[in-house]
N, C-alpha and C positions, 0 to 999 in steps of 0.2 A: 445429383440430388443434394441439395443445402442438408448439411451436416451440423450445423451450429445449434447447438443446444436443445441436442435429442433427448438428453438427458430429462430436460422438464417438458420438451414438446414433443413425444414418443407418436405420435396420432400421424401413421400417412396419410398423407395428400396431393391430389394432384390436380393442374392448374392450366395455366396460359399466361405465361410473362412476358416481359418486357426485358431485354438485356440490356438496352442501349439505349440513345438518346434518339435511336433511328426511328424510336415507338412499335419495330415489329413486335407481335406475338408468336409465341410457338409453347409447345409441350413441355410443362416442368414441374417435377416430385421437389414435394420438400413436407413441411410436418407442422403440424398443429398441436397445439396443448390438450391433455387431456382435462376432463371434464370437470371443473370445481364445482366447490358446493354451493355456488351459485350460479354456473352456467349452463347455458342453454345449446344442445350441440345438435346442427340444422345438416340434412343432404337438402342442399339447392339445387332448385328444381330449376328457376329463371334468375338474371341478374339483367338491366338493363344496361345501354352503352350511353356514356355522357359526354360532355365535350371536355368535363373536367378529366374523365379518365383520358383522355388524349393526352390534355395539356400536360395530366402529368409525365406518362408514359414518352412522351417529347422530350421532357425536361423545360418545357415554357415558362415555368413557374419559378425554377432555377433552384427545386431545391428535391430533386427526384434521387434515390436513391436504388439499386438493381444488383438481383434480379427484382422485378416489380409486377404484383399479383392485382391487375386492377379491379373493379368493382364495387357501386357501393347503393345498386340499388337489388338488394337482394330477396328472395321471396324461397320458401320451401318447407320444407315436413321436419318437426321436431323428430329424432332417432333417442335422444337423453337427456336427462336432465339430472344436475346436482339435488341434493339430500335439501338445500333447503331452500330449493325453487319454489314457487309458491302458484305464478299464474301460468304457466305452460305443465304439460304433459303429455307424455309422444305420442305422434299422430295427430300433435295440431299442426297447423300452417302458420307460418311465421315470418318477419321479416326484418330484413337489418338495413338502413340505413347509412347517412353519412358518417355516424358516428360507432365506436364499439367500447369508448371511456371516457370518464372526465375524474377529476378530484373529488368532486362529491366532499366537499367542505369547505367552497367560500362560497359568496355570495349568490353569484347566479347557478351554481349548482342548488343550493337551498329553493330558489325561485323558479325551479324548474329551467333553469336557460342554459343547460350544459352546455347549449352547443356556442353561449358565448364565452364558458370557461378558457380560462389564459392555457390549462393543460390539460383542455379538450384532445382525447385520442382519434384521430380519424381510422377510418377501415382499412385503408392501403396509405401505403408510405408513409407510416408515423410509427413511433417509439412506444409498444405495448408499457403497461406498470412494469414489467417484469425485463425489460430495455430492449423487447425481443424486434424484430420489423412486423409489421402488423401487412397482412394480405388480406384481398378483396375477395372478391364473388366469382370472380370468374375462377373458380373451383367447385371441385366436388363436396367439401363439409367447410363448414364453420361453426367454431367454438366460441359463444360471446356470451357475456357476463346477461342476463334476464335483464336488468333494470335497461338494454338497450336493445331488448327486443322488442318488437311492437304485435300485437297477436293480428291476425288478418282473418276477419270474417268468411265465411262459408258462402257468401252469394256474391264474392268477389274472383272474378277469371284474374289466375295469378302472373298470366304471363302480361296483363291489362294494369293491372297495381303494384308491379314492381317500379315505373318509374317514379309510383306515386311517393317511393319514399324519399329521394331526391325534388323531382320536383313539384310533386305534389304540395309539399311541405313548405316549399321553397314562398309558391304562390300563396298557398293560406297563410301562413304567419302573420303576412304584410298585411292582407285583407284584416283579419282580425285586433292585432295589436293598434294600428292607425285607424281603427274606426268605420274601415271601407265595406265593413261587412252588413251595412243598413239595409232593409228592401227600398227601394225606389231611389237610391244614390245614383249618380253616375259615374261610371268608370271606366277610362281609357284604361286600355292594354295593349304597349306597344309592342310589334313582333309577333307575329304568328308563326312561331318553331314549338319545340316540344314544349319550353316553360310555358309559351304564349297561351298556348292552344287548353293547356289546364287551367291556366287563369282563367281565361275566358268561363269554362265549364264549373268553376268555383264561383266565379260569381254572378252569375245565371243562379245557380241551384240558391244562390242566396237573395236572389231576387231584385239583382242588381241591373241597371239599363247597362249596356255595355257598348261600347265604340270601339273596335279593334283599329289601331291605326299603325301604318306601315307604308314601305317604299314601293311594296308589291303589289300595283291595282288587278296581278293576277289574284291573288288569294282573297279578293273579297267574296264570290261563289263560296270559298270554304269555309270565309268567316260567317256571311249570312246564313246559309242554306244547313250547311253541315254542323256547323256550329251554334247556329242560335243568335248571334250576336244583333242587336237593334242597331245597330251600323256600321258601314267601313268607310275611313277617313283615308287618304292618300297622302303622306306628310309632305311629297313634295307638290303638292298642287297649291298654292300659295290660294288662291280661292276660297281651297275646301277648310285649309285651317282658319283662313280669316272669319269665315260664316260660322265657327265652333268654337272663337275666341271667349273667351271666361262662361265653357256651358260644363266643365268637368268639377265633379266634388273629390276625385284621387284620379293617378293615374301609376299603372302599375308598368315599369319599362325593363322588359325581358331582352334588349336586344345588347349586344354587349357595343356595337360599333357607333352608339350615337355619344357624345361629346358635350355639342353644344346644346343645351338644355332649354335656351331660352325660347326656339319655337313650342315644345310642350307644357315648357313655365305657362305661356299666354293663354293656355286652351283652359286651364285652372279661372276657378270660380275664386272670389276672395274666401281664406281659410282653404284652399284645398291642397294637397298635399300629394307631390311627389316621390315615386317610392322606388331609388335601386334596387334591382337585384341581382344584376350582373357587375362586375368592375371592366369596365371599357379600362385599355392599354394605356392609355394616357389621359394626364388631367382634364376634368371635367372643367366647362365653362359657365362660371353660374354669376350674374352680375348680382350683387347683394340688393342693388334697386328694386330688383322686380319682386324680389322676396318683401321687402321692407313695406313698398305701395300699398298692396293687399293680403296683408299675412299669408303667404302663402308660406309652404313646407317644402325642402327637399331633403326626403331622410334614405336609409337602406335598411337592408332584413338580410340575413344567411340563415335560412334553414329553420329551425324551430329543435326546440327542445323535446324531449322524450313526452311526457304527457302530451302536449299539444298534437306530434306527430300520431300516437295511437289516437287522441280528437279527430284529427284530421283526415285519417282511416275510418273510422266508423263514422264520419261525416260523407265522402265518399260511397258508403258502404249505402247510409239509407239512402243515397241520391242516385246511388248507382253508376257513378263516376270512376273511371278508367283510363285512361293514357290510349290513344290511337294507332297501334304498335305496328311495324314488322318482323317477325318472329325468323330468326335466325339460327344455321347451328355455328357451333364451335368455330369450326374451321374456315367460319367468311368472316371474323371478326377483321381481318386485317384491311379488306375489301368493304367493308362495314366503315371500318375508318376511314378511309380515303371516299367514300361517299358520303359521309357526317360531314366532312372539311367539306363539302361540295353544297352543302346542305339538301343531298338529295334523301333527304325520308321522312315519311308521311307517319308521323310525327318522331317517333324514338322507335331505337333498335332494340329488340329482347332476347337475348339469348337466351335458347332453348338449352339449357346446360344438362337436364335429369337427362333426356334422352338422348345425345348429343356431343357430350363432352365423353371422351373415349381414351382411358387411361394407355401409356406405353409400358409401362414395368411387365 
């Protein structure tokens, strides 16, 4: 059991770490802070699995520190609350996201954009205010400051809206900040995986035409039929993209492995814009020509900031929008990962944590 700084973190807890760079998981106590008078202290019920908590749990990122408590798409039942909490009270349902601090006194904290704060805290593996290591979801409680909890409506199935805090958020931002959030726009979403598959469902409910386009001419049945989508484009069919040459007003790209930009640049209307959301491993390829022709855009989005994401919940919420899940317990996370690397699941994994995660002490 981590012994480091019982003294201000007295709260057991117990988990699922990461020791090594090998990325296993296994059984691990260690302790949480008690409850300030601003925090909100959750039993988690669900936490989803991301590709980012791999990366870290790997060490891909090259800046993983261990033991390492990943998660950071969390969902569960308030147990306490500090003295001068304002919007939760226990027994609600609640959820933590990518984030669980920022500065909260420069710029984009003022603007609601903590999450582009320079000393933004993430959920796992980052430096609490207090210099403590900060743990994820894959545990039994969590203690986080209110201003980064997001409250989760009562007609939403939680083990369906935990990914939404990750990528839920991920997908709307973009849609909203660039304008892509018009009824009758059209928009490419490249990648039908877990981001992909919510984009899609985000701007559908907004009443957007949508083209799912990808390497997969299996996954058009799930973009059409299951999904909704008014078309599926195949990027390597040099045909199908020529015939959709400048019909896109945005185009939102979930997939991390694409590079070269310039066949998606063409699919763009003049003015229409380009949206990362993943960082593909090496430099992207973007000639400034094709930008410059017809004003077109290539921008990026990470995540959204706290008001936004509770928007983006209660957006969900009237639409009825959910993540398409495999509900997991504890003990196949390991097995869970080596099929994510595979990209074998329909669409994101949810670990069953309330019922499932089963303490050793």
């Amino acid at each position: 059991m981590v012994k480091s700084s019982e003294h201000n973190h007295p709260v057991k807890a117990f988990g699922w770490a990461a020791r090594d760079s090998s990325g296993h998981l296994s059984p691990f106590n260690f302790f949480r802070r008690s409850v300030g008078e601003k925090d909100v202290a959750l039993k988690v019920l669900y936490c989803g699995l991301c590709h980012y908590d791999l990366h870290q749990t790997k060490n891909e990122l090259g800046n993983s520190e261990y033991p390492m408590v990943p998660g950071h798409e969390i969902v569960g039942e308030v147990t306490e609350v500090g003295s001068r909490v304002t919007r939760f009270k226990v027994g609600d349902k609640a959820g933590v996201g990518c984030m669980v601090g920022s500065c909260q006194s420069c710029e984009n904290c003022a603007r609601d954009l903590e999450n582009y704060c320079r000393k933004m805290i993430r959920t796992f593996n980052s430096k609490d205010h207090d210099g403590t290591t900060t743990y994820g979801g894959f545990s039994d409680v969590m203690v986080v400051d209110e201003h980064f909890v997001v409250a989760i409506p009562d007609n939403l199935p939680l083990a369906g809206v935990a990914p939404l805090l990750c990528i839920g958020i991920t997908a709307y931002s973009p849609l909203k900040y660039y304008g892509l959030d018009k009824p009758g726009l059209h928009l490419g979403v490249v990648g039908l995986g877990g981001l992909g598959h919510i984009a899609v469902k985000f701007a559908k409910a907004m009443g957007l035409k949508v083209t799912v386009i990808s390497t997969s001419p299996g996954k058009r049945e799930d973009a059409l039929e299951h999904l909704s989508a008014n078309s599926f484009l195949v990027s390597r069919d040099p045909e199908q993209t020529q015939s959709a040459a400048g019909s896109m007003d945005g185009i939102i790209n979930t997939a991390v492995g694409i590079r070269d930009l310039v066949p998606l640049i063409d699919l763009l209307k003049s003015d229409g814009k380009l949206v990362m959301v993943t960082a593909p491993d090496k430099p992207l390829d973007i000639p400034a020509a094709l930008l410059l022709l017809e004003r077109k855009m290539v921008g990026g989005s990470l995540i959204g900031g706290m008001k936004e994401t509770q928007e983006m919940i209660d957006f969900a919420s009237k639409h009825n929008i959910t993540s398409d899940v495999e509900v997991i317990p504890m003990d196949y996370v390991n097995v869970a990962n080596e099929r994510l690397v595979k990209g074998d699941v329909r669409y994101r994994f949810v670990i069953d944590i309330g019922n499932t995660l089963k303490s050793t002490c």
